[in-house]
KOLKOLFI-974662 format. One line per 8 residues: number of its first residue (from 1); for each residue x, y, z of C-alpha. Coordinates in pm, 1 decimal, decimal comma. Layout:
<atoms>
NUM = X:Y:Z | ...;
</atoms>
This chain:
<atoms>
1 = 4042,1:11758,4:-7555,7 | 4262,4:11879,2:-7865,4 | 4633,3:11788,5:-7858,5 | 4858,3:12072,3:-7831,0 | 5089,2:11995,7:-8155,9 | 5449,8:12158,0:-8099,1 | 5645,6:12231,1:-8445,6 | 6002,7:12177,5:-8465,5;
9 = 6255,2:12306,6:-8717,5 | 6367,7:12018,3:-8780,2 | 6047,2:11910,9:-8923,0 | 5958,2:11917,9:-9295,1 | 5684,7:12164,7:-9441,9 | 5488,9:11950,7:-9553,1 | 5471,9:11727,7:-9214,1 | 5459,3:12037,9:-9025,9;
17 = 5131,7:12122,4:-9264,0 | 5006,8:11814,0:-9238,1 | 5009,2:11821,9:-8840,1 | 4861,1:12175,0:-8835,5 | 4770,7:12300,0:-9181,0 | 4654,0:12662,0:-9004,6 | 5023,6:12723,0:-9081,2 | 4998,6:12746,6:-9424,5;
25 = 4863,6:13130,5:-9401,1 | 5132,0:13228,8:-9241,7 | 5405,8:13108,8:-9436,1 | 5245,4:13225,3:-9769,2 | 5248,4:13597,6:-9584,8 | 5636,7:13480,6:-9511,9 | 5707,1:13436,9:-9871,8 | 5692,7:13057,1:-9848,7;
33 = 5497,7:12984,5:-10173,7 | 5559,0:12620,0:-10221,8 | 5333,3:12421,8:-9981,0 | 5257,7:12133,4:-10235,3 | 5585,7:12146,6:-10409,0 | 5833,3:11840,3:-10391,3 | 6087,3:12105,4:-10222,9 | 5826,4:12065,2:-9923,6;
41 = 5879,1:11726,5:-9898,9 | 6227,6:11777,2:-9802,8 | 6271,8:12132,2:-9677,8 | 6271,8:12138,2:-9275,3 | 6123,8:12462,6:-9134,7 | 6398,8:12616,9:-9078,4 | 6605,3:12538,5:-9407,6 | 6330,5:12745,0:-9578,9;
49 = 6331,7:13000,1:-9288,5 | 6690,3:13073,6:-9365,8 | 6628,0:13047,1:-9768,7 | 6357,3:13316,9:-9678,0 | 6614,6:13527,2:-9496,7 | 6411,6:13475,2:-9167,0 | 6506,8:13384,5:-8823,8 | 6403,0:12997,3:-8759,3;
57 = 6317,7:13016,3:-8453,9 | 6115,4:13350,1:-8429,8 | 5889,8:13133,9:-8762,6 | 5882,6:12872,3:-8484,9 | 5720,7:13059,6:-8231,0 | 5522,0:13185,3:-8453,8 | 5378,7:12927,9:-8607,3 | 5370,2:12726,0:-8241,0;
65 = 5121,8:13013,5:-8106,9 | 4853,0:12926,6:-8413,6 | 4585,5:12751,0:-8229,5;
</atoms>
């Protein structure tokens, strides 16, 4: 049985890659170039949704529905 993991925006990038790395597609195509970068380490989803000029929590659902 796989665990359904649920993103937050309050979660870093690189946690939230860590938990499901499929994301990382899908935030490159967003314009969110800096998966290994030390900005990652401290950048919650939806600081770097906003940066990005994107809604945080359409990216959310977005990146919830990748299995």
């Amino acid at each position: 049985m796989v665990e359904n993991i649920i993103l937050r925006k309050d979660m870093t990038i690189a946690e939230s890659i860590k938990l499901k790395p499929k994301i990382s597609g899908l935030l490159m195509s967003k314009g969110m170039h800096c998966m290994g970068c030390v900005i990652a380490q401290g950048e919650t989803l939806e600081q770097a949704a906003e940066v990005h000029g994107l809604d945080p929590d359409g990216l959310i659902t977005e990146l919830n529905e990748l299995e």
